[in-house]
C-alpha positions as CSV (number, residue, x, y, z in Angstrom):
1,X,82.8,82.6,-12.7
2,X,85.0,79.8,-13.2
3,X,86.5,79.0,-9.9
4,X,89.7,77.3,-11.1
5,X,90.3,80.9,-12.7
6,X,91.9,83.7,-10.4
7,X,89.9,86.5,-9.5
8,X,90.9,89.7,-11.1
9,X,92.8,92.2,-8.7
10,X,90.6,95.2,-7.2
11,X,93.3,97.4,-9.6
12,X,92.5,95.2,-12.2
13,X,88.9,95.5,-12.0
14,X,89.2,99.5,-11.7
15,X,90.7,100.0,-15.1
16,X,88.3,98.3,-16.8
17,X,85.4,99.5,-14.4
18,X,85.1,103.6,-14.0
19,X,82.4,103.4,-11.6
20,X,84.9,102.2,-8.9
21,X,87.2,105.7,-9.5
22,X,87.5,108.1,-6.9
23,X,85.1,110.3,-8.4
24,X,81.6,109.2,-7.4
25,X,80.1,110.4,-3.6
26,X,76.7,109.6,-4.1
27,X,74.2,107.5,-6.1
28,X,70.5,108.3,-6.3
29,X,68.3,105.4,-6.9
30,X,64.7,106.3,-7.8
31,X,62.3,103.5,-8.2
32,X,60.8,103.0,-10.5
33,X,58.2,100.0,-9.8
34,X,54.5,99.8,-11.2
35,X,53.4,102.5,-8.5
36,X,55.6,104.7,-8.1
37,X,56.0,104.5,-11.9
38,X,52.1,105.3,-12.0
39,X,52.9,108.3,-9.6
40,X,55.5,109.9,-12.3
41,X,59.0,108.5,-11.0
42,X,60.2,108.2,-14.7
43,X,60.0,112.5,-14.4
44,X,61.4,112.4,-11.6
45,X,64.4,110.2,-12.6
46,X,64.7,112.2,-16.0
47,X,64.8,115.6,-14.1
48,X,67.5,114.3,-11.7
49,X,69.3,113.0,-14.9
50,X,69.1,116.2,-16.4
51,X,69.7,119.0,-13.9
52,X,72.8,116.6,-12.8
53,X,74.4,116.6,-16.3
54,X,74.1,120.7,-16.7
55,X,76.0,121.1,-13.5
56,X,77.9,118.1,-14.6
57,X,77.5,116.1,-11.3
58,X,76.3,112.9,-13.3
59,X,78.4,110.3,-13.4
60,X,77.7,109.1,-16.8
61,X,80.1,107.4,-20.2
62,X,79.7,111.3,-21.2
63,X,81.2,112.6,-17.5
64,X,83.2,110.3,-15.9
65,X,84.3,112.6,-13.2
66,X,80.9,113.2,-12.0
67,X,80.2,112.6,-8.4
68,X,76.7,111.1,-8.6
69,X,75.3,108.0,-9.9
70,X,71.9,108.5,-10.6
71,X,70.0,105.2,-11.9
72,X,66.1,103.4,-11.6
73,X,65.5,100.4,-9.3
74,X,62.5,98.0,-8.9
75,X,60.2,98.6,-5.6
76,X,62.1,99.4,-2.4
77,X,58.4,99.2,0.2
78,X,56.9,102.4,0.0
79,X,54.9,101.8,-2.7
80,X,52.0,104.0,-1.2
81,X,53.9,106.9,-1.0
82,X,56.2,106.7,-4.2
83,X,57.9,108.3,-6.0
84,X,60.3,106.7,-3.6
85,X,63.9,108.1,-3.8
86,X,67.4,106.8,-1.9
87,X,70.2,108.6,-1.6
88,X,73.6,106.3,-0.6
89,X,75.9,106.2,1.5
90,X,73.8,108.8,3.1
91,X,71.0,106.0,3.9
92,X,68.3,108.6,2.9
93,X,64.7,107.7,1.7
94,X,62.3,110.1,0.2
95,X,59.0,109.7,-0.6
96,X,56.4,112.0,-2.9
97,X,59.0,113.2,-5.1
98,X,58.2,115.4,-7.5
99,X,60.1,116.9,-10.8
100,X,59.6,120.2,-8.8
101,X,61.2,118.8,-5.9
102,X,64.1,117.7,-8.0
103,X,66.4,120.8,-7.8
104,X,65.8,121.1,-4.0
105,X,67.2,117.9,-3.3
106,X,70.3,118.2,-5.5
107,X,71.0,121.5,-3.7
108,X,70.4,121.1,0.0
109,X,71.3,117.8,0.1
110,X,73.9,116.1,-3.0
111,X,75.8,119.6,-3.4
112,X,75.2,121.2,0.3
113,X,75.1,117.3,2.4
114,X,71.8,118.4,4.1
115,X,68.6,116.1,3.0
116,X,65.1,118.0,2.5
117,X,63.3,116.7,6.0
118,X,60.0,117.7,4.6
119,X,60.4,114.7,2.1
120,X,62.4,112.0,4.2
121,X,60.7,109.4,5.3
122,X,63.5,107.2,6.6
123,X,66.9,107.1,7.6
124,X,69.4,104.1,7.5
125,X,71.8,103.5,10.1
């Protein structure tokens, strides 16, 4: 950015930027990287996607009052034991995710706040 030009105000940036509403709790990152691509994390990010926009919890440009952000990132370490999955701000890594596994996580832990132990693997903070 050019630095003789003002940054925008926070307000400013939040009407142009709908992520930044009050709306969104949680986001769900699941990696997607080489392995735990080769493991099936695309079906595992496709059934998030999809079981959060029929109980329209995804925050998406069709839901903007969703309260979960659910998106793909590049490796985050455990490649061995991908499909890797992190849940923020609750500092939550899973690992071995399945498709299967999918609704179990989005009700114990995004709707009810309680993460599926059999699956965590780490915890931040």
């Amino acid at each position: 950015m050019d630095s003789s030009r003002p940054l925008p105000t926070p307000e400013q940036d939040a009407a142009v930027t709908p992520v930044m509403g009050p709306a969104l709790k949680r986001q769900v990152l699941v990696c997607t990287g080489k392995s735990c691509a080769a493991n099936g994390s695309e079906a595992v990010l496709e059934a998030f996607k999809a079981q959060l926009i029929d109980e329209k919890l995804l925050f998406f440009k069709g839901n903007r009052e969703g309260e979960v952000q659910c998106i793909h990132c590049g490796s985050v370490g455990f490649c061995a034991i991908g499909p890797a999955v992190l849940v923020y701000p609750d500092g939550i890594w899973y690992a071995h995710v399945t498709p299967a596994d999918v609704p179990e996580i989005i009700e114990s832990h995004l709707k009810g706040g309680v993460p599926v132990e059999r699956l965590v693997r780490k915890r931040l903070g």
